[in-house]
C-alpha positions as CSV (number, residue, x, y, z in Angstrom):
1,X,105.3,-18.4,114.3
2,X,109.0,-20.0,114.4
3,X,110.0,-20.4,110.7
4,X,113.4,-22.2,110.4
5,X,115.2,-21.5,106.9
6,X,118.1,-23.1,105.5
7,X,121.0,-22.6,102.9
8,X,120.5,-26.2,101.9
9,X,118.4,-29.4,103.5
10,X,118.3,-32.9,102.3
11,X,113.9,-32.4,102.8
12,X,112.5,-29.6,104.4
13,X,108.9,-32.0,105.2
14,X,111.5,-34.7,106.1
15,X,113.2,-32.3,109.0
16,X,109.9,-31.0,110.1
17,X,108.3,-34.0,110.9
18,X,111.6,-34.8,112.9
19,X,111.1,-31.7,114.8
20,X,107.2,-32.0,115.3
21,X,108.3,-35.6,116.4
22,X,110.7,-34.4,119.5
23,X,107.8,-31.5,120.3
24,X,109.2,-28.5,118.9
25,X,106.8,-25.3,118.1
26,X,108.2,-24.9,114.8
27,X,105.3,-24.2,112.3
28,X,107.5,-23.5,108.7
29,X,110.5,-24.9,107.2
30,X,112.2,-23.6,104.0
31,X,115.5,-24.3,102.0
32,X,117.5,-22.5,99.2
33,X,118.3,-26.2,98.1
34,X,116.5,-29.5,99.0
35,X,118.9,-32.6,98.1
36,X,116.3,-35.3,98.5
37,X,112.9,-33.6,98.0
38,X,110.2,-35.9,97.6
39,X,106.9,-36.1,95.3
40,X,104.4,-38.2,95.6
41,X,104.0,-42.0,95.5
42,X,108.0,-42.8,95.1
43,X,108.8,-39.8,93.2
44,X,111.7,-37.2,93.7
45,X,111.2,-33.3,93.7
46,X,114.2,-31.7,91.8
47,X,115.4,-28.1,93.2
48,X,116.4,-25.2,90.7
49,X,117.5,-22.5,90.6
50,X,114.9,-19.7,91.7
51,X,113.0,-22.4,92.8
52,X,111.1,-22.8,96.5
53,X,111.2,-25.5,98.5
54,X,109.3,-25.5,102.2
55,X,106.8,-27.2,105.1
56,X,104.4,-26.3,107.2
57,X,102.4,-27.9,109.4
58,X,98.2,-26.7,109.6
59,X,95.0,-27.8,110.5
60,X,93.3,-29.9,107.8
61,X,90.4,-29.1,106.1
62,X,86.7,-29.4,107.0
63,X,86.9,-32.6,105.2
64,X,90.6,-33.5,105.3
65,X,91.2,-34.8,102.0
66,X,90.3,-31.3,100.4
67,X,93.2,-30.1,102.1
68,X,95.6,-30.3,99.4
69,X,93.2,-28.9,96.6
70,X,92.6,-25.9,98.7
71,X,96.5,-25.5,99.2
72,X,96.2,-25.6,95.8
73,X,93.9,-23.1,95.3
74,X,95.1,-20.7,97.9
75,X,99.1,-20.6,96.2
76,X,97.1,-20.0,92.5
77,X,95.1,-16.7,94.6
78,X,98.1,-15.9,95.7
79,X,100.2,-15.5,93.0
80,X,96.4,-13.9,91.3
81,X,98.9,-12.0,88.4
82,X,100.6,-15.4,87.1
83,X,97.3,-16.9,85.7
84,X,98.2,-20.1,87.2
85,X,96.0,-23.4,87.3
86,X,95.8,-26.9,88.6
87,X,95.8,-30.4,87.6
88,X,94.5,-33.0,89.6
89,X,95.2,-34.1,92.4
90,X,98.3,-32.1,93.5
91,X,100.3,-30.3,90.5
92,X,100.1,-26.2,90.1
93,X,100.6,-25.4,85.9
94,X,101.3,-22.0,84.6
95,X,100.2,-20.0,81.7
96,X,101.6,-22.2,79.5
97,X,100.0,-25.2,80.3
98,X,103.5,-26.6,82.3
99,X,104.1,-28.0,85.7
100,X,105.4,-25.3,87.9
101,X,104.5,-26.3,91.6
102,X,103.6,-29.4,93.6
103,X,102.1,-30.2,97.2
104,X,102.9,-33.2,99.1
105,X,101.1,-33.5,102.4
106,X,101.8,-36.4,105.1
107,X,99.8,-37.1,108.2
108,X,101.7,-37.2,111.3
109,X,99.4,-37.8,114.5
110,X,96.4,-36.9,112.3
111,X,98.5,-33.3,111.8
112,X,99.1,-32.3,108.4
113,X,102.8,-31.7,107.2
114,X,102.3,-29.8,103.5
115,X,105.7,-29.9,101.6
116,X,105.5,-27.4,98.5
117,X,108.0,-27.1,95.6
118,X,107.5,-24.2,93.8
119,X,109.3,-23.5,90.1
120,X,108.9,-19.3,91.4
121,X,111.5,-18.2,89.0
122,X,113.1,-18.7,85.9
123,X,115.1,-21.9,85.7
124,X,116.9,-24.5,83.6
125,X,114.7,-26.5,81.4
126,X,113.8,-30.3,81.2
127,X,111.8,-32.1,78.8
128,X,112.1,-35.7,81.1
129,X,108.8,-35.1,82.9
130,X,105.5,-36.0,82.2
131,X,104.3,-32.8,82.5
132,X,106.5,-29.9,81.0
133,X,108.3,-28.4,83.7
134,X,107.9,-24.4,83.8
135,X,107.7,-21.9,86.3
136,X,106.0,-19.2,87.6
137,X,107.7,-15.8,86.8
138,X,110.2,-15.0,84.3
139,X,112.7,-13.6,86.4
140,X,115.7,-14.4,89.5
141,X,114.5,-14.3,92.9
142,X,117.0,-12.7,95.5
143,X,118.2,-14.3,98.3
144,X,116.3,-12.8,100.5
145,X,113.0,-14.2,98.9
146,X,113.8,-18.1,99.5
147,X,113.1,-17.6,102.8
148,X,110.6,-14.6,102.8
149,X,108.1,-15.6,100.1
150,X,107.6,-18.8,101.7
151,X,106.6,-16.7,104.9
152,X,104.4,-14.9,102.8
153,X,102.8,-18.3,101.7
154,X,102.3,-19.1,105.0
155,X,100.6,-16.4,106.2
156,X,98.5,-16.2,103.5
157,X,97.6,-19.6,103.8
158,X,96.8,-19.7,107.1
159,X,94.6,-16.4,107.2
160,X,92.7,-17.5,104.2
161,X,91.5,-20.8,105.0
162,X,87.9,-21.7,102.5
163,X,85.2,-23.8,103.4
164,X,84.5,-27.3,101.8
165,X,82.2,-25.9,99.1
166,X,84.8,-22.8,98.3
167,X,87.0,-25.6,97.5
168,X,85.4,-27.1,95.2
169,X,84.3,-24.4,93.6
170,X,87.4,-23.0,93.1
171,X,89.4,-25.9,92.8
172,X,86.9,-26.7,89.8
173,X,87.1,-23.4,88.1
174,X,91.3,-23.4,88.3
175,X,91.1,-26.8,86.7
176,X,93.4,-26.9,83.7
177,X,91.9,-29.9,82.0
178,X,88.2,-29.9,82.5
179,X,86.4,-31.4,79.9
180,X,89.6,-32.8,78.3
181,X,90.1,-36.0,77.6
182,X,92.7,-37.4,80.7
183,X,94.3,-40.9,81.8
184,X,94.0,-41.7,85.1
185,X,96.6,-44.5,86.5
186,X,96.2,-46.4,89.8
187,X,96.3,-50.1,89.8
188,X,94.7,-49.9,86.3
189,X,95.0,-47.1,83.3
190,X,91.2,-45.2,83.0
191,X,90.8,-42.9,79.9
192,X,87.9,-40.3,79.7
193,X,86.6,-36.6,80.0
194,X,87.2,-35.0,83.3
195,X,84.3,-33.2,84.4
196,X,85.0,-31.8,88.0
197,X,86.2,-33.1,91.3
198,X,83.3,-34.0,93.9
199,X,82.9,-33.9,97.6
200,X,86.0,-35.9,98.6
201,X,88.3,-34.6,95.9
202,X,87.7,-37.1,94.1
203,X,87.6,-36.9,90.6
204,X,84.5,-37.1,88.1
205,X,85.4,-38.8,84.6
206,X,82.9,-39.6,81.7
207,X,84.3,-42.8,80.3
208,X,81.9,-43.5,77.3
209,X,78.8,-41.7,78.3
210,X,79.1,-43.2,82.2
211,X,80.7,-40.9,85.3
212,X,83.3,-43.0,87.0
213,X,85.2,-41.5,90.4
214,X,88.5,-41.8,91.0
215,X,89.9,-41.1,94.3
216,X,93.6,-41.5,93.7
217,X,95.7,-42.0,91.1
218,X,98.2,-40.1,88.4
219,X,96.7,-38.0,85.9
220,X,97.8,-37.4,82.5
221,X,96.4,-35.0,79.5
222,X,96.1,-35.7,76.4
């Protein structure tokens, strides 16, 4: 597995693609800094201190859009002693009910590129998001780890790969807002209960006694 790592990137998804582009073997990407990281829709993905930033590229899922809730899952089993959860579709929360962690994949040639941002370490804080920022553990990483946890990741990932119905099993029990009331905003704002994602990922909400699915969107919790 060739796994590039750099001092500082402007995107380590937006390099990878660039190299899968020209034909290069590279699997993994990682960056103490990213200087234009990018969420979804046309969000930015700020870097911090003690924070990780990195690509990969992997086969999809059974059915493919699972793949991003069973990244999901596989970084919260990974990181088993931080108690972490998720929050639909794409967003990793610690303990403390903040954002630590997001995954941004992008098809190139029907070949997942998975771009993760992870809050690992202790860091400045920020009240301008959505979602409280927070992070994972309460202490520095060393320089050493920016590049070798993301390995780790990797690895872990890719040797650990769950079937459609582990997904959403898992994915379901992680949840950090089942049965609380959420927003969902697409085109339109929908407010309900969310119950549980489905066979597509997509997500089950009881507006007024009725289960509605969403398959896209931004949620929020209220």
């Amino acid at each position: 597995m060739e796994h590039l790592h750099f001092n500082e990137i402007a995107s380590t998804q937006s390099h990878l693609i660039e190299l899968l582009n020209q034909g290069s073997d590279t699997k993994l990407v990682s960056a103490k800094e990213q200087t234009s990281g990018r969420g979804r829709s046309s969000n930015t993905w700020d870097s911090y201190e003690n924070s990780l930033a990195f690509s990969f590229i992997a086969e999809s899922a059974t059915t493919p859009t699972l793949t991003s809730l069973e990244i999901g899952v596989l970084i919260c089993k990974f990181a088993k002693n931080s108690q972490l959860s998720l929050k639909w579709p794409n967003d990793i929360i610690n303990s403390e009910g903040q954002k630590c962690g997001g995954i941004l994949i992008q098809l190139i040639n029907n070949i997942p590129v998975i771009g993760i941002g992870l809050n690992w370490g202790i860091s400045k804080h920020n009240d301008s998001y959505k979602t409280p920022k927070g992070n994972i553990f309460n202490e520095a990483i060393s320089e050493d780890d920016y590049k070798n946890i993301p390995g780790d990741i990797y690895k872990y990932i890719t040797n650990n790969r769950l079937t459609d119905s582990e997904i959403i099993t898992e994915w379901n029990l992680l949840c950090s807002h089942k049965d609380k009331q959420v927003s969902i905003i697409d085109t339109a704002e929908a407010k309900g209960i969310f119950k549980k994602i489905g066979p597509f990922g997509e997500a089950y909400l009881d507006i007024d006694g009725n289960i509605q699915k969403f398959y896209a969107g931004s949620l929020i919790i209220h």
